[in-house]
N, C-alpha and C positions, 0 to 999 in steps of 0.2 A: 504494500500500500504506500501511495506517496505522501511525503514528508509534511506536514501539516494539515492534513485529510485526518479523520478519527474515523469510528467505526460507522457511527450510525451516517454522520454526514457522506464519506467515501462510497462506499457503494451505491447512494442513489446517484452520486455525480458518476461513475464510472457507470452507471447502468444506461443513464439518460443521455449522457453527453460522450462518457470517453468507448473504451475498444475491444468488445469482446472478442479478438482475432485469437485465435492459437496459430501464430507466424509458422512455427515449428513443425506444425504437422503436415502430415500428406496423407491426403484422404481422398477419395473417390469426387468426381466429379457429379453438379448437378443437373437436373434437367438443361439441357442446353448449354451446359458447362464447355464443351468443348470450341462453339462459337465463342462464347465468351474469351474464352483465354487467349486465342488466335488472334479476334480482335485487339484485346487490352496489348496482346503482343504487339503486333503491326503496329498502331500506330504512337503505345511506346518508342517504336524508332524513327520519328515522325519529330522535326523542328514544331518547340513550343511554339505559340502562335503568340504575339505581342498583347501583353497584359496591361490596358491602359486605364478600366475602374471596370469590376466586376457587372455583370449585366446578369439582371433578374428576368426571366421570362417565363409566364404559363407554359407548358406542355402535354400532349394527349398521354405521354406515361407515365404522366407522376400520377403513383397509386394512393390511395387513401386507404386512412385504418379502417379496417373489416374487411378489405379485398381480398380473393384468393391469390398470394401471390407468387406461386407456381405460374397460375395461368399468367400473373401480369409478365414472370419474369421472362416467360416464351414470346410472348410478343414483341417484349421489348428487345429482344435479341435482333432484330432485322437493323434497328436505330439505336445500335451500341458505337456509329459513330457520332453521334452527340455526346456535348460532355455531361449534360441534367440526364440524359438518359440513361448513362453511364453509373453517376452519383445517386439515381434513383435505385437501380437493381444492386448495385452496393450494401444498399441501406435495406434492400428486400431482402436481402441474403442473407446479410447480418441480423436482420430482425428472428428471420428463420432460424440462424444459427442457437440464437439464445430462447426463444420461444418454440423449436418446434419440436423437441423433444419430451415426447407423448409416451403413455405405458405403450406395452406391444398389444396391437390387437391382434394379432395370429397367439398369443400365449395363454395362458390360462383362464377356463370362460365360464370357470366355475359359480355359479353364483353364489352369494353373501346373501341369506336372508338375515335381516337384523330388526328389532323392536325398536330401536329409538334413533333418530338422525338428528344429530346437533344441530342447529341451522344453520350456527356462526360456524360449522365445518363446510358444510353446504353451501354456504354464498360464498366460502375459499376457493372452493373448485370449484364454484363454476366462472369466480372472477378468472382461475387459470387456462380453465377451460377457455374464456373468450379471449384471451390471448393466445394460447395456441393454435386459435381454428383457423387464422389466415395461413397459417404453415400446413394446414394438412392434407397438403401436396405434395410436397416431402417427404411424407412418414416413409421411412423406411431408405432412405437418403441420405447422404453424407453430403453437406456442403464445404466445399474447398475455403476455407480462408484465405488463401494464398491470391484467388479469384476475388475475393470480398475489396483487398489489402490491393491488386492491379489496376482495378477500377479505379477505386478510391483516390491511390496518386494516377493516376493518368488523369483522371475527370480535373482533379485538382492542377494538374501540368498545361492544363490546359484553358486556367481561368475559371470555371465552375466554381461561386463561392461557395455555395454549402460545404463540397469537397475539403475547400482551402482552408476554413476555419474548422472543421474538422481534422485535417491531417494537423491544425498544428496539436493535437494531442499527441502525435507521437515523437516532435520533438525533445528534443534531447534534455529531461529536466534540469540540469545543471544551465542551461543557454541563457544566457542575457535577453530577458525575455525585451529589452528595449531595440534588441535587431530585427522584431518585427512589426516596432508600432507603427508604421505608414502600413503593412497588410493593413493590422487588423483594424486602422480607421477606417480603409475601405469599407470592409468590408460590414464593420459597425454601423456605416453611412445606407447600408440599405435598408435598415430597419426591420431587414427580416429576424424571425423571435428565434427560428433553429439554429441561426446561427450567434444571434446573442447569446441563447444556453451556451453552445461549446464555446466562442469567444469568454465567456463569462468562468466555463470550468477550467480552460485552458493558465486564466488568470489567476487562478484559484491554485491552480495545482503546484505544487513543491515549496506553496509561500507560506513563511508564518503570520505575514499582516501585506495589507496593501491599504494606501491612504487616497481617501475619496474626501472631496470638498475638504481637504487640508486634514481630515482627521483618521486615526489609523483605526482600522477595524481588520479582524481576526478572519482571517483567510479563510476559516470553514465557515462563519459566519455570514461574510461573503460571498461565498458558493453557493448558498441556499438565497442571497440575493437574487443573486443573478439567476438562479431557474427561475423563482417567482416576478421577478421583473418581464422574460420572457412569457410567462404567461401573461401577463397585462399586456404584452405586445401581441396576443393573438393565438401563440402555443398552444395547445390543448392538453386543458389542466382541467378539464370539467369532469364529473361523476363516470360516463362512461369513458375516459382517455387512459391510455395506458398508465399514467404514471399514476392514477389514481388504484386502478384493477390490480398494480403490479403492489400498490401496499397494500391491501386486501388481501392478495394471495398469498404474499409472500410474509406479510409484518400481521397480517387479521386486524386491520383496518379500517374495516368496513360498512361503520357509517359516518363517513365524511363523505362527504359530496364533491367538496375541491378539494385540490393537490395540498395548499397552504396547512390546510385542514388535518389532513393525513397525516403527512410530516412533523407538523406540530405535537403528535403525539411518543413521540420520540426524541424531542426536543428541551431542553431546559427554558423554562416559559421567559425568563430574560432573555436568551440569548435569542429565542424565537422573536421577542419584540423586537430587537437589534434590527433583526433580519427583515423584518417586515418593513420597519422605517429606511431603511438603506435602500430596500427595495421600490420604494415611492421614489427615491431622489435618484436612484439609478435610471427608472423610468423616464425621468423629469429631462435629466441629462442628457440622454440619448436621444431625446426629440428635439432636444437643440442643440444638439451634437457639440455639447459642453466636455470636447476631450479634457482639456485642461483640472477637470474639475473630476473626471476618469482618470487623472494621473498615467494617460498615455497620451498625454505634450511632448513631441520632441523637442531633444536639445536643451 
């Protein structure tokens, strides 16, 4: 775990923001894996294209939560030379990778009659249950991380901001995180909310304080900023969004309605207020793109 992350805060920033890849492994490929990798090859060997401020655009394959997305990611296989198409089936991959591991249904089909069902066991699985069901495409599949990890920096190589603030999670924690504050103003500057999470975790990660509006606040406390600042920006932090079903399943959670909500029960009630207030001015700042005041002012 990294250096200034604690238990309870670290895992939901590495769940929501940073990188569930096993780099190391070699595992079978997925549906359509072998286009995939071909491509992500080719045009890895392809001059990066001149990066002048990252550009936001709709597309027909960005999938949405509840999609099957097996089926999305076969489609989107034809339009793996785009780089959002690229950064899309990344993120479908990855999502599968951590969600789609289900009991075996070829295994034992024995039934359990039982007299009493918990409820609060019950709305646990089924909150996991509706996290896994966009993966169960999959079932019985190995996806490649190595394919999740090609995409990722190619889509990113080639200007795709989600990508870009994304890979910087895999920077080199020791790194002068000031050699990339011109990225990450860009990329701050589109006021998209996925990528404020990870610009936000990436901020977050290996510090023990950073100073906002001249005053120092504690690096995990500003971790939990910056996801809930992202949700005010649009995120999806509501009762059915993953980040809500994911403390449900996994913490039993399960009635809160919002993410704040969730979290908060896990939280020391000071240091959650901290968080809450940080998370209005971080808001505030970013809409007037008050870097100065983000403490990523160059020079």
């Amino acid at each position: 775990m990294a250096p200034g992350i604690d238990e309870g805060t670290g895992w939901r920033t590495l769940l929501g923001a940073a990188i569930p890849l096993l780099l190391a492994l070699s595992l079978p490929s997925d549906p359509g894996g072998g286009r995939i990798a071909q491509v992500a090859r080719e045009l890895h060997s392809r001059p990066a294209p001149s990066l002048a401020r990252p550009a936001l655009r709709r597309i027909p394959a960005r999938y949405s939560e509840g999609e099957d997305l097996r089926a999305y990611v076969e489609r989107a296989a034809a339009r793996l030379d785009d780089p959002q198409t690229m950064y899309y089936v990344s993120q479908a991959l990855e999502e599968c990778r951590t969600w789609g591991a289900t009991p075996d249904e070829d295994g034992d089909t024995t039934v359990t009659v039982i007299s009493y069902v918990d409820p609060r066991q019950w709305i646990r699985s089924a909150a996991a249950e509706t996290l896994a069901a966009p993966c169960r495409g999959f079932a019985g599949r190995l996806i490649d991380s190595r394919q999740i990890f090609a995409l990722l920096q190619e889509a990113a190589r080639q200007g795709e901001p989600h990508a870009r603030a994304r890979m910087l999670l895999f920077r080199d924690i020791a790194a002068p995180k000031s050699d990339v504050f011109a990225q990450i103003l860009d990329l701050l500057a589109t006021g998209d909310p996925a990528i404020v999470r990870d610009v936000g975790a990436f901020l977050a990660r290996g510090e023990v304080s950073w100073r906002y509006g001249g005053e120092e606040f504690d690096a995990r406390i500003a971790a939990i900023a910056w996801e809930l600042a992202a949700c005010d920006l649009g995120y999806p932090c509501g009762p059915t969004s993953r980040g809500v079903l994911t403390q449900c399943a996994f913490k039993g959670h399960c009635d809160a309605y919002r993410y704040d909500e969730a979290i908060a029960r896990d939280e020391d009630p000071e240091r959650m207020a901290v968080a809450q207030r940080l998370r209005s001015d971080l808001v505030y700042a970013l809409r007037r793109r008050d870097w100065g005041w983000l403490g990523l002012a160059e020079g």
